[in-house]
C-alpha positions in Angstrom: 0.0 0.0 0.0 2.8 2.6 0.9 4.7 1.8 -2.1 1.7 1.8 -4.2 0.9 5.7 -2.5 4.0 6.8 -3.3 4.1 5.8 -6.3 1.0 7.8 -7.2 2.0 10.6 -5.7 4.9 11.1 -7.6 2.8 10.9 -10.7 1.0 13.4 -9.6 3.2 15.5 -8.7 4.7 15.1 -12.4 2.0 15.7 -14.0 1.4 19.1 -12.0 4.5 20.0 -13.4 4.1 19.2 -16.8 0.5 20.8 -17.1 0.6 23.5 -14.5 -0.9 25.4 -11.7 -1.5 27.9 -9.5 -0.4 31.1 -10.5 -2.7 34.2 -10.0 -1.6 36.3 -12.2 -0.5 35.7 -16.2 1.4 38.1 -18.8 -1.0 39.3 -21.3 0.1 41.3 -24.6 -1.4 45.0 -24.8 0.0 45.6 -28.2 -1.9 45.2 -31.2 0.9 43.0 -32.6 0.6 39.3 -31.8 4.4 38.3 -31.9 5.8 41.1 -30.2 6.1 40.9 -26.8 8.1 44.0 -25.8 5.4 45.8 -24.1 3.9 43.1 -22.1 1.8 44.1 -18.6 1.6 41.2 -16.3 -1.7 41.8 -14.8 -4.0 39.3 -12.3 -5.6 36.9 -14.3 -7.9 33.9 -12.6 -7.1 33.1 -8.9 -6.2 29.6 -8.1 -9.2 28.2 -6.7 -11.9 30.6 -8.1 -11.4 30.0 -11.9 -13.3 33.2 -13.8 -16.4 33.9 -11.3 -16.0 37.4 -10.2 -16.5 37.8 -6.2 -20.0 39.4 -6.4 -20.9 36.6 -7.9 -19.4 33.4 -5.6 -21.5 32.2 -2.5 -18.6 33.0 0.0 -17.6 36.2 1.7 -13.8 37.1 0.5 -12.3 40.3 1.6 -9.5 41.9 -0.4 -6.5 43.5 1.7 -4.5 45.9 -0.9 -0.7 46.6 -0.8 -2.2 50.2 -1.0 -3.9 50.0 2.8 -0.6 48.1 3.9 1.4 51.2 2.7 -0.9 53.7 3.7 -0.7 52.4 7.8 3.0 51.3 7.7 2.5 47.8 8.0 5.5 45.5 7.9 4.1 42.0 8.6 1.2 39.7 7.6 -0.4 39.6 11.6 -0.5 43.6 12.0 -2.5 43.4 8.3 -5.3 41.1 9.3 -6.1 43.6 11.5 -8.2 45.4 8.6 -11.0 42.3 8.0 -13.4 40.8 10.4 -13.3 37.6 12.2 -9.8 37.4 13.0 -8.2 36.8 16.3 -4.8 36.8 17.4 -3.6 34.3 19.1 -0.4 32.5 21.1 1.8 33.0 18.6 5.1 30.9 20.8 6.8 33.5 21.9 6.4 35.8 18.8 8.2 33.7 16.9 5.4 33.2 14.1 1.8 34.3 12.6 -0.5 32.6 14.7 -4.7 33.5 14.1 -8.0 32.3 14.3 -10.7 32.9 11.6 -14.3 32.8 13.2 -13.0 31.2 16.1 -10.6 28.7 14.6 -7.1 28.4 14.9 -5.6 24.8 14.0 -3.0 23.4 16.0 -1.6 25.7 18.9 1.8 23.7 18.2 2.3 24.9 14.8 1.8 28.4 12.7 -1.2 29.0 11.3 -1.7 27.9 8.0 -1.9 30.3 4.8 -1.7 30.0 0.9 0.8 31.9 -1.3 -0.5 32.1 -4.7 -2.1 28.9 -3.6 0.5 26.7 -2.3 0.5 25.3 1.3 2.7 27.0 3.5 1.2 26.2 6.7 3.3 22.7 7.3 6.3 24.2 7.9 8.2 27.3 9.7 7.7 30.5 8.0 8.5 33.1 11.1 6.7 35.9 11.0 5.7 36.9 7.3 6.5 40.3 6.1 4.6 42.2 3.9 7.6 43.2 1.4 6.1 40.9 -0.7 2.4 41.5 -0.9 0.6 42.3 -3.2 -2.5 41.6 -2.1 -4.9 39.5 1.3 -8.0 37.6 0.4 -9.3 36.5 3.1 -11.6 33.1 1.4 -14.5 32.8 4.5 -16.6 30.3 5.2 -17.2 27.2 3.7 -15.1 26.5 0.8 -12.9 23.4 2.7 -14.4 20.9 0.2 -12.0 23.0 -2.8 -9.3 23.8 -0.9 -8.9 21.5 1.2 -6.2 21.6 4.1 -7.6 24.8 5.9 -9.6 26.1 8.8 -13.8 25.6 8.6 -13.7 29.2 9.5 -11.4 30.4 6.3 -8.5 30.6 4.1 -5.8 33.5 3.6 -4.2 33.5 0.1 -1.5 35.6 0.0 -0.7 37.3 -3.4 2.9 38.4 -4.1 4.0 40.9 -5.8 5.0 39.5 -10.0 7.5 41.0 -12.0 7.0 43.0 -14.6 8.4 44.4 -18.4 8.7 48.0 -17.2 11.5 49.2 -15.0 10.2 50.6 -11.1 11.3 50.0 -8.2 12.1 51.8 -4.3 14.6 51.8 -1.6 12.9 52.4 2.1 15.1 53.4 5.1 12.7 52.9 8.5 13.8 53.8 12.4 11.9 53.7 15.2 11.5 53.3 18.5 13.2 50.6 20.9 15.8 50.4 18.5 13.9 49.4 15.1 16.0 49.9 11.8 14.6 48.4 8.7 15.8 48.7 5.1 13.1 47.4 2.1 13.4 47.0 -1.1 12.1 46.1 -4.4 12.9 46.8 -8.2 11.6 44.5 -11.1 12.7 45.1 -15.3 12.5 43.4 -18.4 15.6 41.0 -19.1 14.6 40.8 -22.7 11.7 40.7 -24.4 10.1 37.3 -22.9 11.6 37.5 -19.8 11.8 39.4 -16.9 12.4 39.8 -13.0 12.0 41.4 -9.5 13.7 41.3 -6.2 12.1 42.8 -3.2 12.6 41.9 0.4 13.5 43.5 3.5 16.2 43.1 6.9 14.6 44.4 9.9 16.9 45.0 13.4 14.9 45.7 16.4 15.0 45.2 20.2 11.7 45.6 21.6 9.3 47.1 24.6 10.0 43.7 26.6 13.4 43.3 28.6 16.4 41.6 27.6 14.1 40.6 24.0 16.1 41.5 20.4 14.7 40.0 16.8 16.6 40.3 13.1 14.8 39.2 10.1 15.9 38.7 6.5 13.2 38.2 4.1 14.2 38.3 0.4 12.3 36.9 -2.3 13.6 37.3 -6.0 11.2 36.1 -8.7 11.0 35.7 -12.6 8.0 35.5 -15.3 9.0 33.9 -19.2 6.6 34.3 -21.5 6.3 31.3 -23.2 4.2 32.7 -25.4 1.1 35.7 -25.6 -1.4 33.3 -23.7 1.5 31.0 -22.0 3.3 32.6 -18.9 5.8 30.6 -16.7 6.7 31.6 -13.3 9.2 31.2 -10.4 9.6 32.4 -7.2 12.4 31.8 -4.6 11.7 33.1 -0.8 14.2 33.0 1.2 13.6 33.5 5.4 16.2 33.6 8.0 14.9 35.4 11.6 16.1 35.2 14.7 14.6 36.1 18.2 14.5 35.7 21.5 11.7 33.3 22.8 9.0 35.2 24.9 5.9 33.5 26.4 5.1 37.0 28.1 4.6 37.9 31.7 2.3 36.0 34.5 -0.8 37.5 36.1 -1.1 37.0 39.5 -4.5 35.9 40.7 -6.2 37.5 37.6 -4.9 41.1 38.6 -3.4 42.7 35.6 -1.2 45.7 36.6 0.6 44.1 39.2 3.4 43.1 36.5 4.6 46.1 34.6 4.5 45.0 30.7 8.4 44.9 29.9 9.4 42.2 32.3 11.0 38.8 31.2 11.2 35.9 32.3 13.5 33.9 29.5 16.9 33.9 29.9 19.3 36.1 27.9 22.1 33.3 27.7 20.1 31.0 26.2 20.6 32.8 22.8 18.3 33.5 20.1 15.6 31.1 18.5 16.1 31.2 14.7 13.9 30.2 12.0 15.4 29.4 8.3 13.3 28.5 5.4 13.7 28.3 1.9 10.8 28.3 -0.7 10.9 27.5 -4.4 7.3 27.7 -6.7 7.5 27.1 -10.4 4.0 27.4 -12.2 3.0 27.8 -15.0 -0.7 29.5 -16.5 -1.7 28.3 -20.0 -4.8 30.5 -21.9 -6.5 27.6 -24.0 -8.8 30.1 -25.8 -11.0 32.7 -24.6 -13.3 30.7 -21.9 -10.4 28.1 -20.9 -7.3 27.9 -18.8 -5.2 25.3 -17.7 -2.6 26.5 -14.7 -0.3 24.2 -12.4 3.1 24.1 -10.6 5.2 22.9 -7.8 6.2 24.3 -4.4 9.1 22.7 -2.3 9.7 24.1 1.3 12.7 23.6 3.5 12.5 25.1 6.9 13.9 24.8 11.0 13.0 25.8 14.0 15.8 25.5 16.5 16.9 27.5 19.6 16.5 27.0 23.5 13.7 28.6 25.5 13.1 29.5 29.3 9.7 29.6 30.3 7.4 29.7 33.4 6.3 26.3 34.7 2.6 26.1 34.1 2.2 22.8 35.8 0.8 24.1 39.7 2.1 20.8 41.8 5.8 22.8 40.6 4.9 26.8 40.3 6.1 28.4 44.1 4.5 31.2 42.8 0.9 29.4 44.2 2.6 28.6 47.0 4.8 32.3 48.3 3.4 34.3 45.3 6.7 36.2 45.0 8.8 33.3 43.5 8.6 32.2 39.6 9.5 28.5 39.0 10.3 28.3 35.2 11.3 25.3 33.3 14.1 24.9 30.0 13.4 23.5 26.6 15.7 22.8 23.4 13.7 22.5 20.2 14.9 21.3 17.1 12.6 20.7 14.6 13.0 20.5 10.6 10.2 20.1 7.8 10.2 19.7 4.2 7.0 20.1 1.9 6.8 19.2 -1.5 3.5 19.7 -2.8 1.8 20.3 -6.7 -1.7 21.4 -8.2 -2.7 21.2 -11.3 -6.4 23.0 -12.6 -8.5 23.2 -15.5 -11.0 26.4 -15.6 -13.4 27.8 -17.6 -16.8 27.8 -18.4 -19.5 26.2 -21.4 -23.2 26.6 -22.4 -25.7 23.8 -22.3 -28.9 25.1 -23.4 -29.8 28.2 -21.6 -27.5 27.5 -18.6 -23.9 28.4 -18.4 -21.7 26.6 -16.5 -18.1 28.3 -14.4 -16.1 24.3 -13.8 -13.1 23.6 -12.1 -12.0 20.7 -12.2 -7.9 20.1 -10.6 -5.8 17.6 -8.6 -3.2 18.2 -5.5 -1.2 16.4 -3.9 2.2 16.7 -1.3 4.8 14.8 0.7 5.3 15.9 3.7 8.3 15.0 6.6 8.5 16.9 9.9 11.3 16.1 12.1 10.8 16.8 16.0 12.9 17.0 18.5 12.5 18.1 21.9 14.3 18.4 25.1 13.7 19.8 28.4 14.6 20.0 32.1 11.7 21.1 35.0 11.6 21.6 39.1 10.7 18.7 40.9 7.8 18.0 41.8 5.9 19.4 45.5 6.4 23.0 44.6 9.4 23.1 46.9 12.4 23.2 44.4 13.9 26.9 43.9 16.1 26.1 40.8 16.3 28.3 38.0 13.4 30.4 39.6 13.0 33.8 39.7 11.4 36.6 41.2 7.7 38.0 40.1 8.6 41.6 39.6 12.1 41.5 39.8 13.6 39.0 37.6 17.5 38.2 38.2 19.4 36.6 34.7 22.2 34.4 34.5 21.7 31.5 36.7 23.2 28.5 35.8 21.3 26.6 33.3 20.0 23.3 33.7 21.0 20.7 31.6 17.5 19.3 29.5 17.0 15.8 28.8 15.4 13.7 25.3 11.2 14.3 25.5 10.0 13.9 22.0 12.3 12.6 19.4 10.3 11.5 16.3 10.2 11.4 12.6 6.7 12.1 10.9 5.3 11.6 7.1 2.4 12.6 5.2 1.4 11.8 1.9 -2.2 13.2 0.7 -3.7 13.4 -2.7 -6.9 14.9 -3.5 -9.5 15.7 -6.4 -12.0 18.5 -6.8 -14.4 19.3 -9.3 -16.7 22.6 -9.1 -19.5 23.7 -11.3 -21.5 27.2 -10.7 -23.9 27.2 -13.0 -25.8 30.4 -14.3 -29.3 29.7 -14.3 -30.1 33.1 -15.4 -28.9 36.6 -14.9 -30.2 36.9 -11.4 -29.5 33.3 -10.1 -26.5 31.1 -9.8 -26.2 28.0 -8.0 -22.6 25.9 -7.1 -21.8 22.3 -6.4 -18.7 21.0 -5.3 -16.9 17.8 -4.6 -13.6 17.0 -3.0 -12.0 13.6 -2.6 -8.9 13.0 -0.1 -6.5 10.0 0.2 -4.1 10.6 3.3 -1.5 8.6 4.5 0.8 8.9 7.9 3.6 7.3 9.1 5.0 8.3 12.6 8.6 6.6 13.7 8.2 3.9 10.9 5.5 2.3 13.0 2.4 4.2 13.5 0.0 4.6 10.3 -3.2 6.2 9.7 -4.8 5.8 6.7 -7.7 7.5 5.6 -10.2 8.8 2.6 -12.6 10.8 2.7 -15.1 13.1 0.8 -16.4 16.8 1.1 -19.2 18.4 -0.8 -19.9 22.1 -1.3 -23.1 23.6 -2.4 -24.6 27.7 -2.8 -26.9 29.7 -4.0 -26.4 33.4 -5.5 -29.4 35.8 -6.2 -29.0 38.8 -7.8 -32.1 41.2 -8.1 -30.1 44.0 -9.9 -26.3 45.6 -9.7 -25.9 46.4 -6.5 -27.3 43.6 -4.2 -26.3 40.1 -4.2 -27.5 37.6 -1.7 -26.2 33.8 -1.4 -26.2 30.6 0.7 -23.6 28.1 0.9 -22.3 25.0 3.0 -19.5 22.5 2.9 -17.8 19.5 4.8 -13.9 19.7 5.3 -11.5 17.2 5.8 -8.0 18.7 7.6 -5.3 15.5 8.5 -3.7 16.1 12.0 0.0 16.2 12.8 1.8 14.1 15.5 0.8 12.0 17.9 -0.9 11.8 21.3 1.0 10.7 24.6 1.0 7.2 24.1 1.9 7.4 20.4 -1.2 7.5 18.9 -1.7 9.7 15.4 -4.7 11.9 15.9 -7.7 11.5 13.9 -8.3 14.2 11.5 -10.1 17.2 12.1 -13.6 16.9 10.2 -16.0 20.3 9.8 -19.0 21.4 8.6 -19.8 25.0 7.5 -22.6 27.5 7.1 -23.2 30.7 5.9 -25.3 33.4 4.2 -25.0 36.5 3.2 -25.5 39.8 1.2 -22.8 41.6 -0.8 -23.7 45.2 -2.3 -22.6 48.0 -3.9 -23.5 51.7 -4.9 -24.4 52.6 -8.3 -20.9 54.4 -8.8 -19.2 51.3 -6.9 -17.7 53.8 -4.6 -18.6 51.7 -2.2 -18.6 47.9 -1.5 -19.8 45.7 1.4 -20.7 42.3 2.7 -22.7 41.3 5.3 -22.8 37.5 6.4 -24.1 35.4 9.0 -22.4 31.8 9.9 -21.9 29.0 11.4 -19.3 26.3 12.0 -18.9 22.8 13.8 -15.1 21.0 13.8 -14.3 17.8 15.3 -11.2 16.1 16.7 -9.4 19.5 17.3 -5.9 19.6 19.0 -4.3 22.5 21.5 -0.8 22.6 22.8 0.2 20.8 25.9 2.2 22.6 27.8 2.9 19.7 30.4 4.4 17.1 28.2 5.1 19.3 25.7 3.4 18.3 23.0 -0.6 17.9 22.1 -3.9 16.8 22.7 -7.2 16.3 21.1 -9.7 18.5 23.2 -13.2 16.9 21.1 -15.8 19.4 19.3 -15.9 23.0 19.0 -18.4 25.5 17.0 -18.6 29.0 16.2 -21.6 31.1 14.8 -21.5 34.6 14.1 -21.9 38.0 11.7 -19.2 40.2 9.8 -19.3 43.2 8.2 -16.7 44.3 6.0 -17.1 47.7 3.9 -14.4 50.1 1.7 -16.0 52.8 1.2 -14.5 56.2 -1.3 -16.1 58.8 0.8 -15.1 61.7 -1.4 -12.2 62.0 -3.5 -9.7 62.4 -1.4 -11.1 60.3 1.3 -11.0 56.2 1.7 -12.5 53.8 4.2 -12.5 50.5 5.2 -14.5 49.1 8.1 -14.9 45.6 9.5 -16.8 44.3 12.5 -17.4 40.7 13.8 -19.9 39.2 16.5 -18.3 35.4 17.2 -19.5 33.0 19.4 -16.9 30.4 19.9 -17.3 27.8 22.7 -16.5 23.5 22.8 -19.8 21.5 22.0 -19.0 18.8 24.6 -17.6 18.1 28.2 -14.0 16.9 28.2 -11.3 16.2 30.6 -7.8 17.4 30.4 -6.3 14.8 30.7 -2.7 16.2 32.2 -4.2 18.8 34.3 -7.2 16.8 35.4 -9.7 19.3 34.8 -13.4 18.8 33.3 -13.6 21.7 30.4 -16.9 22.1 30.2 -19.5 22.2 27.0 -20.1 25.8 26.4 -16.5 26.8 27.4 -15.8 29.9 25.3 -12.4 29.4 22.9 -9.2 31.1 23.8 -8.4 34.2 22.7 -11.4 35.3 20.6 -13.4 38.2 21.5 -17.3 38.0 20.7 -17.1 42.0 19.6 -14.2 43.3 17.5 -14.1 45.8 14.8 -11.5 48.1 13.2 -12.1 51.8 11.3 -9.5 53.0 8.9 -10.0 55.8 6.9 -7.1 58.2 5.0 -7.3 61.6 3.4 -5.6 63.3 0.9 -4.7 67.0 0.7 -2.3 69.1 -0.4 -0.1 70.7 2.8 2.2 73.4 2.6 2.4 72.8 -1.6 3.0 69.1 -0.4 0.8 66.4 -1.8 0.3 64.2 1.5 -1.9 61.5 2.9 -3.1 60.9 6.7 -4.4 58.0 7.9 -5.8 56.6 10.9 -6.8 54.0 12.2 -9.3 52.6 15.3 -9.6 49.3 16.0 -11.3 47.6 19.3 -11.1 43.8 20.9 -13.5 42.7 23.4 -12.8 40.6 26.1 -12.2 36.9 24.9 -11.2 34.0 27.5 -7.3 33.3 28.3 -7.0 29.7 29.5 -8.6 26.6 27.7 -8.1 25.2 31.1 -9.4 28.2 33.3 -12.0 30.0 31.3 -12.8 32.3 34.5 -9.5 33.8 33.8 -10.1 36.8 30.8 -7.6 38.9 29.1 -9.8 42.7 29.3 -11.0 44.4 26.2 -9.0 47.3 24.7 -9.0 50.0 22.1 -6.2 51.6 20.2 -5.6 54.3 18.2 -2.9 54.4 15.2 -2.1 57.5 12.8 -0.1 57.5 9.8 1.4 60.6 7.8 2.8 60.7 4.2 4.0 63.7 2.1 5.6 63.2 -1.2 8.7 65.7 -1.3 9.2 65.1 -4.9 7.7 62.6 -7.1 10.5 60.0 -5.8 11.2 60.8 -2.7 8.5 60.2 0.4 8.6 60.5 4.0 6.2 58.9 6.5 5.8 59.3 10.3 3.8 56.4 11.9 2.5 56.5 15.8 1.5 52.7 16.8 -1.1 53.1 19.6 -1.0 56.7 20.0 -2.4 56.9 23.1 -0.3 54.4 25.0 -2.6 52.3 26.1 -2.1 49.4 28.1 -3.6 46.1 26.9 -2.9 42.2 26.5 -2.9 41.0 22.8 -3.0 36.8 23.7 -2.2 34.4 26.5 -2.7 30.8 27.0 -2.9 30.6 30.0 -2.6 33.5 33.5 1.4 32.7 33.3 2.0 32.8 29.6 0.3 36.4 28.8 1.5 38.7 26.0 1.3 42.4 26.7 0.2 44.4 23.3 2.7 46.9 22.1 3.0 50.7 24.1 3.1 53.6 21.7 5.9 53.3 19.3 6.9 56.0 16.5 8.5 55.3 13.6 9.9 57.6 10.4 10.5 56.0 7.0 11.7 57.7 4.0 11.2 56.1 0.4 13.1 56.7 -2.7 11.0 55.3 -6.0 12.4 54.9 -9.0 
């Protein structure tokens, strides 16, 4: 059976190569002559996934981050940007080492970084660090129920980053950024023609920053160099390369003492400075390749292959209370030590046909593609703890007054294995036009997984997702749908007696309206949902590793709106109402501890919502742009295991000023939480809380060529 698996899978993956895949955008000839291709424009063509249905039009809510709104704020990194659609919660993100999020209430393993798509590969299965946003293009945020096509993903949604293509016409910038607590960044990006079928780009960015928290530094290098060869007017081939090497110190936070938050002022750490940094490396290849067939087909496909690490050592507070003294003095901190070193490699291909064809009166939008990967995630992890009683002072420290540079404790083996996953899958979509005012969509997935854990544990398993919607359309500016879908997600690792998990199995709901003025200067949707999801995992922080916690659901409405007020003036609003909570009793089994049905999930608010809006005027003879920004988080739950204990709600302000002192050269000012307000971003539990950012300024000047 495994040879026979493996076998397949590697014809699979050839043939992904051979016909092509995922790329979202495609070169396209604007001159009138079909053989020359000096002047070609590569412009976003069909989106992996989607196929040719425009997004008023699909029975799903998708919001659209721009590079634009990234710019206009200052963003730097993928987690700061989500900040600008509904639904999404931050979440422990291991010692802000990673992007770590929920979407409507789910957030995958707690183990692992969330998952994403770029340009619609996988890049969840590995070790990414924290993504930048050198590279973006654009967010789409995929909602709802649309596991049955994608499959690997959260019931809750799918982010699809799009990066930024080259093109035939020469541009580019250099950006020099400082800030405070010692932030110096330099970005970059410039992309040209090579020759007429071919050309390039390079953009990336190194970042050097020491931060609000004691004793914690981070550096970052994120370059990503890519190349489009026109194979021919209506046959593009791409590649990408990413390259990601990031180190940082690891930071669970600070500890809440009996639920009072103040007590510990927000900069205090309790790591250890000598255990060095924890870096992340990772290296990303994607060659695909999109193929116009004629004017209502495409064919697109490619590869990805990801290499990445995770290795460094990490000094953290004990969370296990039969060793913590601070339950027993409330002064003293016990902490525990932990080496990780853990590697991954992802190989993975998709190839998919799109287009669309008339049977009578009805016209049909099909997709029709195949995926598959190979998948090998080596773990290893050692650590040392107190002993048990609560009576053993070594390596603790004070509450308020940590002291560094004890001797460390030598850590011992605690996981050492060696995981594979092999999946294929097929999907066929067809949204069929039934008239101008009504579309309907069904959908079929098919998945064959494989795992092997140590050479001796296997799971394997099939299984088979269907998608179905609705679309109405009464006239140009309302559209109203209904959809639902089944998902199938495989679980990594195993439990503590060396058992693979069961894989995580959904089901999905939603409705919804998307409108639109009569000028389209402003676009909406409104949407209503709800989610169930089975066999879910959470970090353990006892035996370091996992466990399955049962069923969870989440129902809820989102609002998200841009908005061209006047001219000069933009906005974009987003607002979410989630109810996220376990569907049955469970019992811990390490801390002993019934979590009841009804237990709200960790680290999602029921009421969040941000308001950005920017203006543009002309100051002093100065063309310049001010943004700002308003976002709020409502109180959400910070302990799986001791729901009672809840991180407060908060609002923030954030401004943002650009003024263009030529037509190159740009300056920007940018005030992070302008009115330094105090507030707690994620925890996991009252010991492992992370304190949001205090206000931090930052000046960035631009030259654009």
């Amino acid at each position: 059976m495994k040879q026979q698996h493996t076998h397949f899978l590697k014809h699979a993956l050839s043939l992904a190569v051979l016909m092509g895949m995922n790329a979202p955008v495609m070169a396209q000839d604007t001159s009138s002559d079909d053989d020359d291709l000096e002047h070609i424009a590569v412009v976003e063509q069909r989106q992996a996934y989607r196929g040719n249905v425009p997004l008023k039009q699909l029975p799903q809510s998708v919001d659209v981050i721009s590079d634009e709104l990234l710019d206009s704020m200052g963003i730097f990194d993928l987690q700061t940007a989500l900040k600008f659609t509904s639904g999404i919660a931050s979440q422990n993100n291991f010692g802000g080492l990673w992007d770590s999020f929920a979407i409507r209430g789910f957030a995958g393993d707690g183990n692992r970084p969330s998952g994403y798509l770029i340009n619609g590969f996988n890049t969840g299965r590995g070790f990414a660090g924290k993504r930048d946003a050198s590279s973006i293009q654009a967010i789409e945020v995929l909602k709802g129920p649309g596991s049955a096509l994608y499959g690997r993903g959260e019931p809750g949604g799918t982010i699809n980053i799009i990066t930024k293509k080259p093109q035939f016409a020469e541009e580019g910038y250099v950006e020099a950024t400082a800030g405070s607590y010692g932030l110096y960044r330099l970005e970059g990006d410039y992309t040209n023609a090579i020759n007429a079928d071919l050309a390039f780009r390079v953009n990336g960015a190194y970042e050097d920053a020491e931060s609000f928290r004691d004793q914690v530094e981070s550096n970052k290098l994120f370059i990503t160099p890519s190349l489009v060869y026109a194979l021919s007017k209506d046959t593009k081939l791409f590649y990408e390369l990413e390259i990601i090497d990031q180190e940082a110190n690891f930071d669970r936070g600070i500890s809440i003492p009996n639920g009072q938050f103040g007590v510990v002022p927000i900069d205090t750490f309790y790591g250890e400075p000598n255990d060095g940094p924890n870096e992340i490396k990772g290296v990303a290849h994607q060659l695909s390749i999109q193929s116009k067939l004629n004017d209502n087909w495409s064919i697109n496909g490619g590869l990805s292959y990801r290499d990445s690490s995770f290795e460094g050592f990490s000094t953290e507070p004990e969370l296990s209370s039969g060793r913590q003294l601070l339950y027993v003095d409330g002064e003293t901190l016990s902490r525990q030590r932990r080496y990780r070193d853990y590697d991954t490699t992802d190989l993975s291909g998709r190839v998919e046909l799109s287009g669309e064809v008339a049977t009578g009166d009805l016209t049909h939008h099909i997709l029709i593609g195949a995926d598959a990967y190979d998948y090998e995630y080596d773990q290893l992890m050692m650590r040392w703890r107190t002993a048990w009683g609560a009576g053993d002072t070594t390596y603790s420290v004070d509450l308020l007054d940590p002291q560094y540079g004890q001797a460390q404790p030598e850590v011992a083996p605690l996981i050492d294995s060696n995981e594979q996953q092999q999946a294929f899958g097929l999907y066929v979509q067809d949204q069929i036009d039934i008239n101008d005012q009504f579309k309907v969509l069904f959908g079929l997935r098919f998945d064959d997984f494989e795992q092997e854990i140590n050479g001796v544990n296997t799971l394997d398993q099939t299984a088979t997702s269907p998608r179905l919607g609705a679309v109405y359309l009464p006239n140009e500016q309302f559209s109203f749908y209904l959809s639902y879908s089944e998902g199938f997600s495989p679980n990594s690792g195993v439990d503590n007696d060396g058992n693979p998990f069961d894989p995580e199995e959904s089901k999905s709901y939603e409705g919804g309206m998307k409108f639109s003025s009569a000028d389209e200067a402003i676009n909406g949707t409104l949407a209503i949902f709800h989610a169930e999801k089975s066999n879910i995992l959470a970090a353990d922080p006892v035996n370091g590793g996992t466990i399955a916690i049962g069923e969870v659901e989440s129902s809820g409405i989102e609002v998200d709106i841009d908005a061209a007020i006047t001219d000069a003036t933009v906005m974009t609003f987003s607002y979410a109402y989630i109810d996220a909570a376990t569907q049955n009793t469970v019992t811990n089994p390490d801390w002993g501890v019934e979590i009841a049905a009804g237990t709200p999930l960790v680290n999602v608010p029921e009421h969040a919502f941000n308001l950005t809006a920017t203006h543009s005027l002309m100051l002093a003879g100065y063309a310049t742009r001010i943004s700002a920004g308003i976002t709020h988080v409502g109180e959400r739950v910070g302990d799986a295991v001791a729901p009672e204990y809840k991180l407060p709600n908060y609002t923030i302000v954030d401004l943002s000023g650009t003024v263009d002192i030529t037509p190159d050269l740009t300056v920007r000012l940018v005030i992070d939480n302008l009115f330094d307000k105090t507030y707690y971003d994620n925890s996991y539990s009252a010991l492992w809380t992370q304190p949001g950012r205090p206000r931090m300024a930052r000046a960035s000047i631009r030259y654009a060529f």
